[in-house]
C-alpha positions in Angstrom: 141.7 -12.2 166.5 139.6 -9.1 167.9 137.2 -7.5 165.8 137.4 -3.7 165.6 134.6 -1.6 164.8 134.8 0.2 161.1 135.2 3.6 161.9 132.6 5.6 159.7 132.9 6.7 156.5 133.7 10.6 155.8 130.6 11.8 153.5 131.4 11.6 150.1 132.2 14.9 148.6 128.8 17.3 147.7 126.8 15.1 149.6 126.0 17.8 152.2 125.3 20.5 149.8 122.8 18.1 148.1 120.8 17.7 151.1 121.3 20.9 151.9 120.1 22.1 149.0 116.8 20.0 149.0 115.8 20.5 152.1 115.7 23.8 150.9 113.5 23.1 148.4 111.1 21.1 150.3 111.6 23.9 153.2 110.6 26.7 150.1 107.4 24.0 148.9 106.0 23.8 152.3 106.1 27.5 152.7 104.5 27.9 148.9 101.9 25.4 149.9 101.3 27.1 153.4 100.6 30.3 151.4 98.4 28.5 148.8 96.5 26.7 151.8 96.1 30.8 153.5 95.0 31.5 149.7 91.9 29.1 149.6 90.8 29.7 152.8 90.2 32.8 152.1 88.7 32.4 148.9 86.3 30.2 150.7 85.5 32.7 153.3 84.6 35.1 150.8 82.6 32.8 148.3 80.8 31.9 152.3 79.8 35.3 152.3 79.2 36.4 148.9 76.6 33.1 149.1 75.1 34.7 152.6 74.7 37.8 150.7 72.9 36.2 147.5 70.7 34.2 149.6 69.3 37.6 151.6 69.4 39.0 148.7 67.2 36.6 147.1 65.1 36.1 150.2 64.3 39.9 150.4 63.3 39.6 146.0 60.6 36.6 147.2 59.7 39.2 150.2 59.2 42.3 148.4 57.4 40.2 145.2 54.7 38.5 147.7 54.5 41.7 149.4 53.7 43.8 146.7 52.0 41.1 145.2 49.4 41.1 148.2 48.6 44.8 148.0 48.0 44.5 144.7 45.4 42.1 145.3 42.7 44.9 146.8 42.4 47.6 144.4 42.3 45.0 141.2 39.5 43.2 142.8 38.1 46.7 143.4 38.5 47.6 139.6 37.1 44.2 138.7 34.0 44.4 141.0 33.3 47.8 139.7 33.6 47.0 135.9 31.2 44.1 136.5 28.6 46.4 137.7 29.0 48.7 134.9 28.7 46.0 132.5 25.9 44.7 134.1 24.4 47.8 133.7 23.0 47.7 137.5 22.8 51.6 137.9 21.1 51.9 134.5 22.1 51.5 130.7 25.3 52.3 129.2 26.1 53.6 125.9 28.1 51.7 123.3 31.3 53.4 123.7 31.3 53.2 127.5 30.7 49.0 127.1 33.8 49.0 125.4 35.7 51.8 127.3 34.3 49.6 130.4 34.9 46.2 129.2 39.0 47.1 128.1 39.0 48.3 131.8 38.2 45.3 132.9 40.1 43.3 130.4 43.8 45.1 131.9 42.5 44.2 135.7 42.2 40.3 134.6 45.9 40.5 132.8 47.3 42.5 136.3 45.4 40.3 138.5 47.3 37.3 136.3 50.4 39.0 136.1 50.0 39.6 140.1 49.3 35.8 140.3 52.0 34.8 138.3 54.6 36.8 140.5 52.8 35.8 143.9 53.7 32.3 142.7 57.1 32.2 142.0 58.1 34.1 144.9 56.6 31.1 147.3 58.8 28.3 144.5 61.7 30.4 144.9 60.9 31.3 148.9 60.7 26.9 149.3 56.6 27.9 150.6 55.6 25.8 148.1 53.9 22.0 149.2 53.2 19.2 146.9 49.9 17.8 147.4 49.8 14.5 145.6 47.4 12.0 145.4 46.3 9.8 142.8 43.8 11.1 139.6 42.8 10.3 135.9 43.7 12.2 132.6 40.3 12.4 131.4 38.8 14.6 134.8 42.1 16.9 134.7 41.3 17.7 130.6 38.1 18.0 131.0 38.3 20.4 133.6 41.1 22.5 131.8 38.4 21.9 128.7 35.7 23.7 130.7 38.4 26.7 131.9 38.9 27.6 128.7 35.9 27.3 126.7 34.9 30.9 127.9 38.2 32.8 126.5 37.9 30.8 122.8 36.9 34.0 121.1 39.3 33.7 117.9 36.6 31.7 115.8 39.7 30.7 113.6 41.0 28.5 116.2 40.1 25.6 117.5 41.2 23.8 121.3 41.5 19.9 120.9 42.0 17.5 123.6 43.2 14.0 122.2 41.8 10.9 124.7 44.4 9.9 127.3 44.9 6.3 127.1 42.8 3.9 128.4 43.6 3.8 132.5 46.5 6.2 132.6 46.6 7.6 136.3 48.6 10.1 137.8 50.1 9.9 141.7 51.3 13.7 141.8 49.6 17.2 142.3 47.0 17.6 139.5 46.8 21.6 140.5 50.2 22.0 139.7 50.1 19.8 137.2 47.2 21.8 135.8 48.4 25.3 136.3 51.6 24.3 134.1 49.6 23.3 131.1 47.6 25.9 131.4 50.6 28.1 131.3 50.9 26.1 128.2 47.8 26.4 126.5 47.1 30.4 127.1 50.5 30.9 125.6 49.4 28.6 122.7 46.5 30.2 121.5 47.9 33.8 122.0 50.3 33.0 119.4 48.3 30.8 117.2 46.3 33.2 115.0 44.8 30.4 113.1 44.8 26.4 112.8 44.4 24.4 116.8 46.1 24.4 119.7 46.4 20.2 120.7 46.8 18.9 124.0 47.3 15.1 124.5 49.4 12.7 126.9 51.6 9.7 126.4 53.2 7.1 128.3 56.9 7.6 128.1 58.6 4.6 129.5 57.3 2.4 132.2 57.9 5.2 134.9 56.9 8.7 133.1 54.2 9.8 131.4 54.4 13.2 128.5 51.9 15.9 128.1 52.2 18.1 125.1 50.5 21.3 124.0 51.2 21.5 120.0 49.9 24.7 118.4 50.0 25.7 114.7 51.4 29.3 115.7 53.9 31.2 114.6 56.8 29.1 116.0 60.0 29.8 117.7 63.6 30.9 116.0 65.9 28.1 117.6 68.7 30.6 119.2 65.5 32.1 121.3 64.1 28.4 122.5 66.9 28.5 125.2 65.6 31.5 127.5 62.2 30.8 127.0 61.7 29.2 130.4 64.2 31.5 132.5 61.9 34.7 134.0 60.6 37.8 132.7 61.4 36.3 129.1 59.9 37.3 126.1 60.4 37.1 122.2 60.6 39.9 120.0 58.7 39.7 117.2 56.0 41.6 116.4 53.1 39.6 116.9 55.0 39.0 120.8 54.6 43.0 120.9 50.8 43.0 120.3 50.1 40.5 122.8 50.8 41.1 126.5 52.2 39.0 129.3 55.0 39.1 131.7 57.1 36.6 130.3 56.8 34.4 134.0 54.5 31.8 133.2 57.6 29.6 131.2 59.7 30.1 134.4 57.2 29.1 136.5 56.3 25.9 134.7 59.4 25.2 134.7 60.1 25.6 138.3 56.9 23.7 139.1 57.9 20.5 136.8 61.2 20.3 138.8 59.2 20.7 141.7 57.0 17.6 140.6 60.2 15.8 139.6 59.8 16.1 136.0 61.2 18.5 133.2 59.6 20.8 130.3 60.8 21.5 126.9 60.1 22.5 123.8 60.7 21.7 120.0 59.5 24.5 117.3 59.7 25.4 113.9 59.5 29.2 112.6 56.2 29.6 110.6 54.6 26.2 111.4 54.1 25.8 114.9 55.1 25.0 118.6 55.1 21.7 121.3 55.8 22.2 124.5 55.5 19.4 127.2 56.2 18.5 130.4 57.7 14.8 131.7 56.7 13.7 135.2 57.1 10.2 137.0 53.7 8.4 137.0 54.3 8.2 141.0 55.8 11.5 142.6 58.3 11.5 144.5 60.2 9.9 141.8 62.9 7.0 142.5 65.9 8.2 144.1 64.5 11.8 144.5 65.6 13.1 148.4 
């Protein structure tokens, strides 16, 4: 008996529409897709060039600040010079109201010439110009040398500057200038808002791989919705005791920026009307594990 072949099967009825229908569908995704696709391409081309922009911009804010801060340079050192001589009194005596008028004088040159330093500073972090020169050093040479810088400017007889003893064989492997410069960002900011009591610096081992310093002061202490800008730039607390003393609100920010720089981080825990600690975490070996 001969096989014959089964003719095939008419579609069953709506079958075509069906398909029809959802190849429209998938025909109407694709294009919906497409579009989106078109859509976040250019959103990324204009995030590309919104970042271009930001970086010139910010690359022309660390030009103008070293800049400026370079010109400013000359004439404070002029006014500085010049003061000196008055105060020695090289070109003869001076009376009692000109030592003071002389010596204020003098007194606004230093904060500019800090101020200049300050902003000179964080242009080169923010510009990348700034190299970390590690290399291996004891607490007790990098207190006493911050002891001795600020034995000169302890003029408040009501407070006192204590250094704790570092214990017994705790050495660094980082950049002790930078290191320095942020506790002594620290420690000026301590005793310009500690009108009475101490201003305390000490270190601690923190783990096997970090060591702490702190600067505790027995100030006037920090509200806790203000703690969180105190590190970002040109911040500054109002109160009026922040009012009578000047600064430019960069030497937090700086710090900051420096600690990240030395693979490390800064904080700060305070109470209103009983004091401040700030401190500063860094590995006891820079560049930290895992660090790029």
């Amino acid at each position: 008996m001969t096989d014959h072949p089964t003719p095939p099967q008419p579609p069953a009825p709506g079958l075509e529409e069906r398909l029809a229908a959802q190849q429209a569908q998938i025909d109407a995704l694709s294009a919906e897709l497409e579009e989106t696709n078109r859509g976040v391409l250019a959103l990324y081309a204009e995030l590309d060039v919104q970042a271009q922009a930001l970086a010139q911009a910010n690359e022309l804010k660390s030009r103008f600040l070293a800049y400026m801060s370079h010109e400013f340079r000359t004439p404070i050192a002029s006014i500085l010079s010049i003061s000196r001589l008055l105060l020695d009194q090289v070109d003869g005596p001076l009376a009692p109201e000109q030592t003071l008028q002389v010596g204020l004088i003098r007194d606004t040159a230093l904060e500019f010439s800090s101020m200049v330093d300050d902003l000179l500073d964080l242009a080169k972090v923010e510009a990348g110009r700034v190299t970390i020169a590690p290399a291996w050093f004891d607490m007790v040479q990098l207190f006493a040398a911050l002891r001795g810088m600020f034995k000169p400017v302890l003029t408040n007889p009501d407070v006192t500057l204590a250094f704790e003893p570092p214990p017994e064989g705790l050495t660094l492997f980082s950049d002790d200038k930078k290191l320095a410069q942020i506790l002594r960002n620290y420690i000026s900011n301590a005793l310009k808002f500690t009108q009475r009591g101490e201003v305390r610096v000490s270190v601690r081992r923190d783990g096997d791989h970090r060591v702490t310093f702190l600067v505790s002061d027995t100030g006037i202490g920090i509200p806790p919705e203000l703690q969180g800008a105190l590190f970002e730039d040109f911040s500054q607390l109002e109160t009026p005791l922040h009012h009578m003393v000047k600064g430019t609100g960069l030497g937090l920010a700086l710090s900051k920026k420096l600690a990240l720089l030395l693979g490390g981080q800064v904080g700060v825990h305070s109470t209103p009307g009983e004091g401040s600690t700030f401190h500063v975490t860094l590995p006891l070996r820079w560049p930290p594990e895992g660090a790029a």
